[in-house]
DRENKOLDO-821229 format. One record per residue (C-alpha): residue in one letter; x, y, z. Coordinates in steps of 0.25 Angstrom, whole numbers, plus 2048, in hexadecimal, padded with zeros to 3 digits. Each point is the difference from the previous one (the first is absolute). Example, Ala and Ser with C-alpha at 12.3 -4.5 7.8 and 13.67 -1.06 7.14 Angstrom:
A8317EE81FS80680E7FE
This chain:
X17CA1648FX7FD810800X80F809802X7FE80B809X80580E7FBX80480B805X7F18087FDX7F77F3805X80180A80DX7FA80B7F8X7F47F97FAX7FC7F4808X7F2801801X7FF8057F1X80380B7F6X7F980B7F9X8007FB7F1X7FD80A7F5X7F27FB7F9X7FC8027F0X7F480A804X80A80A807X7FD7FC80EX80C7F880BX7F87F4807X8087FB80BX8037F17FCX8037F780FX80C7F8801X7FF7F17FDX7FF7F580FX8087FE805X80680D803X8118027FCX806803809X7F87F4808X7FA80380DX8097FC80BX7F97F880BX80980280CX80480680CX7F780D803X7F57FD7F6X7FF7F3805X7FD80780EX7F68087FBX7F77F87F9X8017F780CX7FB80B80AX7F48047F7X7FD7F27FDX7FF801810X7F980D800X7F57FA7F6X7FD7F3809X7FD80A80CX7F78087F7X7FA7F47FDX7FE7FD80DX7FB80D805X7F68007F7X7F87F3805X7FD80880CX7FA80A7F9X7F07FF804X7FC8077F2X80D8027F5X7F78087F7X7FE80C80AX80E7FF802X8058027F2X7F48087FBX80680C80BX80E7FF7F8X7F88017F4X7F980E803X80C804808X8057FF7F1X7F58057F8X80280C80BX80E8037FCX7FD8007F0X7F4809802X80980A809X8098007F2X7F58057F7X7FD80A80AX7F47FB80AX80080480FX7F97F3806X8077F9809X8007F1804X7F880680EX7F68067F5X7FE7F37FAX7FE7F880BX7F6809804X7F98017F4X7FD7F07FEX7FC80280EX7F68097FDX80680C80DX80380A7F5X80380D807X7FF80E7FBX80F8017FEX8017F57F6X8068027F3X7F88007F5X8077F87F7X7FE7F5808X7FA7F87F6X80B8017F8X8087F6808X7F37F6802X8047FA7F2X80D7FD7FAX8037FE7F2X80C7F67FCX8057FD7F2X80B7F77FAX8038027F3X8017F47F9X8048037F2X80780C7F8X8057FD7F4X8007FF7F0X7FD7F57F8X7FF7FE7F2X7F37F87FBX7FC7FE7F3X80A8087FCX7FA80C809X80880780CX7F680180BX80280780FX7FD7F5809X7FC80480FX7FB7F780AX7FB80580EX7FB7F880DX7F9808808X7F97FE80DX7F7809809X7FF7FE80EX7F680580BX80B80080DX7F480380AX7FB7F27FDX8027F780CX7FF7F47FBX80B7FA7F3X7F57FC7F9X7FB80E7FDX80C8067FEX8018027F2X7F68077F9X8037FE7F1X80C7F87F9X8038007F1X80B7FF7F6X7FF8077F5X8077FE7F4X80280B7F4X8088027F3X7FF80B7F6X8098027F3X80E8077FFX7FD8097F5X80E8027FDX80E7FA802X80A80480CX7FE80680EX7F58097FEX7F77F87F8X8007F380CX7FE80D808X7F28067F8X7FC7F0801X8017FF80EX7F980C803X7F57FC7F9X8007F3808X80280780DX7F480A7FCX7F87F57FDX8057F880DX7FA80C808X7F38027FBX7FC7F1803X806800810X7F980D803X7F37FB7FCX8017F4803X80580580EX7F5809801X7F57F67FCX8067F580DX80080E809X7F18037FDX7F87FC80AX8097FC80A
């Protein structure tokens, strides 16, 4: 049986251990957690009222005469919002308007920038050694989607994983650092033309 100490409180869900390259990774806790997660009382309630909250979500949605429409508005409401950060003046209103081809003179004319949205998930980041080399190893999911398609189907545009490594030409922080930007270079002269070349035409 695992003993609780006094700093399980401090670094339940991990600790930030000191690597031999020079970098901290943070290292998760070992399941189940210490101290154990207490199933009483007010999380009990909890749970129980978004288990009940879920069901009638559930139910709500078999109503609903086309889900797609319904979802595909949250996810340009969305896309809206993270154009808005990089600086673009389109609003939702615009890009309605826009897929519905009732443009007005008013309209921003970044709205293209908010009809696609690029997502990414960075699946690796690391070093490894192999064959007795350090390399950078970076590997990226990335996926473009065209938010003024109506249909699910024709959502995304271009999907690929890209996978990268490039050697640490020397030992510590700063040499996985050189590595990785080489990977990261490389990473981004493939997506852009391989962006552009699904764009063309379209």
């Amino acid at each position: 049986m695992r003993k609780t100490c006094p700093m399980d409180h401090a670094h339940r869900a991990g600790r930030y251990i000191q690597q031999p390259t020079g970098y901290k990774a943070f290292i998760p806790a070992p399941l189940p957690p210490v101290p154990p997660i207490e199933f009483g009382g007010e999380l009990q309630t909890l749970l129980s009222a978004a288990d009940r909250d879920i069901g009638r979500l559930d139910a709500l949605a078999t109503l609903l005469p086309n889900p797609d429409l319904f979802v595909a508005m949250y996810v340009r409401h969305e896309a809206v919002l993270s154009s808005q950060i990089e600086g673009t003046q389109s609003t939702l209103e615009d890009v309605l308007a826009y897929e519905a081809e009732a443009l007005r003179d008013d309209t921003p004319r970044d709205i293209e920038e908010v009809r696609y949205s690029l997502e990414g998930e960075v699946e690796e980041f690391l070093e490894r050694r192999e064959g007795g080399e350090r390399k950078a190893f970076l590997t990226v999911a990335v996926t473009l989607l065209d938010l003024s398609s109506k249909e699910s189907a024709g959502l995304v545009v271009f999907q690929n994983t890209y996978r990268l490594e490039s050697p640490i030409p020397e030992k510590g922080g700063a040499g996985f650092a050189a590595g990785m930007s080489r990977a990261m270079s490389q990473f981004s002269r493939q997506v852009i033309s391989d962006i552009g070349s699904a764009l063309r035409g379209r």
